[in-house]
C-alpha positions as CSV (number, residue, x, y, z in Angstrom):
1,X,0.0,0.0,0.0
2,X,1.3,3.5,-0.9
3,X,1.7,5.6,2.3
4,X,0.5,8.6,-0.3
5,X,-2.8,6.9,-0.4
6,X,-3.3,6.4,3.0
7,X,-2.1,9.7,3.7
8,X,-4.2,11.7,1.7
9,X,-7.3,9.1,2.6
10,X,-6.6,10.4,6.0
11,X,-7.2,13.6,5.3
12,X,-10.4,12.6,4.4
13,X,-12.0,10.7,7.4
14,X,-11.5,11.5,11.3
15,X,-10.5,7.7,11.2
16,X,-7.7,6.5,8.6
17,X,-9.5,4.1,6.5
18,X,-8.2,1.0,5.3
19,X,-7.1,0.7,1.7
20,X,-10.6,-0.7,0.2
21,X,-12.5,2.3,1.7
22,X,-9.9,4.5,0.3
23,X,-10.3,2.9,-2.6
24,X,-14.0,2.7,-3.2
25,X,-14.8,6.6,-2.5
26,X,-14.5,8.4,-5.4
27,X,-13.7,11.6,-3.3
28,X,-10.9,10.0,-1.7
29,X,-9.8,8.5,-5.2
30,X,-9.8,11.8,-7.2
31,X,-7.8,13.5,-4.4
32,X,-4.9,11.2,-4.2
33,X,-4.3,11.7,-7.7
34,X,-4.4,15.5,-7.3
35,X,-2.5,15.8,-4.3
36,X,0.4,14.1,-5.8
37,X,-0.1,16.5,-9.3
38,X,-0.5,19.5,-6.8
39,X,1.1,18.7,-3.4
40,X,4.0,16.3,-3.9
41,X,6.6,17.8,-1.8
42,X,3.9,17.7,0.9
43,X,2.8,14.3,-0.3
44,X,6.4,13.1,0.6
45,X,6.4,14.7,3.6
46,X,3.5,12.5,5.2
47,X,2.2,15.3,7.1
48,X,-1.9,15.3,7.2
49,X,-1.7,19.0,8.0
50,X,0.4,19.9,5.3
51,X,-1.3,18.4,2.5
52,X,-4.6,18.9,4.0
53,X,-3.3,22.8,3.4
54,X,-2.0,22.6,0.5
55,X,-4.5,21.2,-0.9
56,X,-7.3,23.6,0.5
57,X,-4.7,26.5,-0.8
58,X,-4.9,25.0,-4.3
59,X,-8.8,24.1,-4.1
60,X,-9.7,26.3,-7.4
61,X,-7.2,23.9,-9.5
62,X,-9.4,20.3,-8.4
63,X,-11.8,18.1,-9.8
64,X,-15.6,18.4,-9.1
65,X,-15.4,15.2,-7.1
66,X,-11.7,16.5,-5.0
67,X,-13.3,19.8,-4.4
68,X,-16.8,19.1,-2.6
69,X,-14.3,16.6,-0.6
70,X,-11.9,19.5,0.2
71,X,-14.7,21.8,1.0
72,X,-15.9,19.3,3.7
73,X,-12.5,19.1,5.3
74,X,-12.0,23.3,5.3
75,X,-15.7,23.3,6.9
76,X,-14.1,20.6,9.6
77,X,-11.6,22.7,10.1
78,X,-13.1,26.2,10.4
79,X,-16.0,24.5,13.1
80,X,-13.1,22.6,14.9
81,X,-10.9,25.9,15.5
82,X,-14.1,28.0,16.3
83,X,-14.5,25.6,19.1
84,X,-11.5,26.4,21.0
């Protein structure tokens, strides 16, 4: 198993899925590809955070599918650091 995969699938769950969940959400699918295209330096990095960033910075430049996945994850976030 790629840890790229599981990495970005990480990004897109509170728990990391294993590889057939990753594998079966088209969401999760679309992103890993674009992560690597868009994010590879954080891609080797294996940093959630960083990716999960990146990818949110570069947002405008994803797929249908990547983007309504990346706009749940920003909404995550932006709830998550309103409730500190």
């Amino acid at each position: 198993m790629n840890y790229a995969i599981l990495a970005i699938a990480a990004l897109l769950s509170p728990v990391a899925p294993s590889a057939a969940q990753a594998q079966s959400d088209p969401g999760k699918k679309a992103c890993v590809a674009e992560a690597r295209r868009l994010c590879p330096m954080e891609m080797k990095s294996m940093s959630r955070k960083k990716v999960e960033a990146c990818m949110i910075q570069k947002i405008d430049q994803t797929s249908a599918t990547c983007h309504a996945a990346m706009l749940r994850i920003k909404a995550e976030r932006e709830a998550a650091s309103t409730r500190r």
